[in-house]
Each structure stands twice: as C-alpha cells, then as structure tokens.
N, C-alpha and C positions, 0 to 999 in steps of 0.2 A: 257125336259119334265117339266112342271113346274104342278107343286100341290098345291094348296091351298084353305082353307077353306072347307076342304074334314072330316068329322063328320060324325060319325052315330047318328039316330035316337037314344033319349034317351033308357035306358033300350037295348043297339043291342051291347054295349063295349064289354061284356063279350065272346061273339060269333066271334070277329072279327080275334083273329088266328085262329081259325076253316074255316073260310071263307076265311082265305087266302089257308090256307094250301090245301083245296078244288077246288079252282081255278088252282092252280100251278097245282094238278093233273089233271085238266081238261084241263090244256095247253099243258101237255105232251102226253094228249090222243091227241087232238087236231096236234099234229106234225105228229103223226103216220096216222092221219086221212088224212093228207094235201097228205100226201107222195102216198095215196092209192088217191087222189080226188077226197073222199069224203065229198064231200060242203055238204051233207044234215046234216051229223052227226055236222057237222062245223054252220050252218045255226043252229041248232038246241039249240046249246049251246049259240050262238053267242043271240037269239032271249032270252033266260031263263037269261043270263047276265043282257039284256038291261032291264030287269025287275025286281032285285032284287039289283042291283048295288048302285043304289041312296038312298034308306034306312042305308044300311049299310057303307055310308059314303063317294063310291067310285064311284067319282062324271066322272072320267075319264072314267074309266073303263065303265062307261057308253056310255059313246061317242064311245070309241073302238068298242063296243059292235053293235051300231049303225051301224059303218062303217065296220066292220066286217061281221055283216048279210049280207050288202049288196054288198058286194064283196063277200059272196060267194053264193048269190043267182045269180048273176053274172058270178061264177063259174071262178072268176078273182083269179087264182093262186097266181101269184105275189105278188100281193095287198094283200091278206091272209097270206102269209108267213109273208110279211111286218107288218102287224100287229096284228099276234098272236109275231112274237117276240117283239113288241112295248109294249104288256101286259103283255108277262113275264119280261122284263124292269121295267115295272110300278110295278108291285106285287114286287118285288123283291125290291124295292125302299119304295116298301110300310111293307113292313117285316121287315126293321131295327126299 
C-alpha cells in the first residue's frame, strides 16, 4: 500500500485523530454489517467516505471508498470484505 502526498486541507490538522478514530468505528460497524449483508448500510458509508476523504488528506481512502460503493452496490461480498479490511490496513497505517 503505498501513501504519499496525502495532506489535509489547511486549517483540517487539528480534526485529523478525530477522523481517524471515527472511521476505525465505522469499520467495525461496517464488519458486523458485512456479516448481516447489509450492502446499503455498507453502500451508505462507503458513498459519505468518497466525499469527505480528500479534504482531510486521505487521498486512498478515497479510492477505497469508490470501489467499496461499488461492490457493495454490487452486493459483491468478497470484494467488500476484501476492502473494508484494505481500509482498516490503511487507517491503521495512517495512525502511527
């Protein structure tokens, strides 16, 4: 997984553990969601990512966020599993 060049928006520093730490609970809601497949709860977060990810500097996560929606609009299990843990990777990566 390679990261770089990944910045928030001037003035966004300060919020950026709050945004982690936010995410990582929406990944763990996000597992129990998969387990029940529920793709809209999944779709739904996945879709709220793709839109607030690139301000606050996490340039990946946006991508994820992309391909996430669309696996689970898809209703592609697999491929969801596959990357919701690919983002709690990244977060976690992104936490040190």
């Amino acid at each position: 997984m390679q990261i770089t060049n990944e910045r928030p928006e001037p003035g966004l520093e300060p919020f950026i553990d709050d945004f982690l730490q936010k995410r990582k609970t929406e990944v763990r809601e996000l597992k129990l969601a998969l387990a029940k497949n529920d793709f809209v709860l999944l779709e739904s977060y996945a879709h709220n990512w793709k839109g607030f990810a690139r301000p606050y500097g996490f340039i990946l996560l946006e991508d994820f966020a992309l391909r996430l929606e669309q696996s689970s609009a898809d209703q592609n299990l697999s491929l969801s599993i596959d990357l919701i843990n690919q983002v709690e990777e990244y977060l976690e990566i992104k936490s040190k």
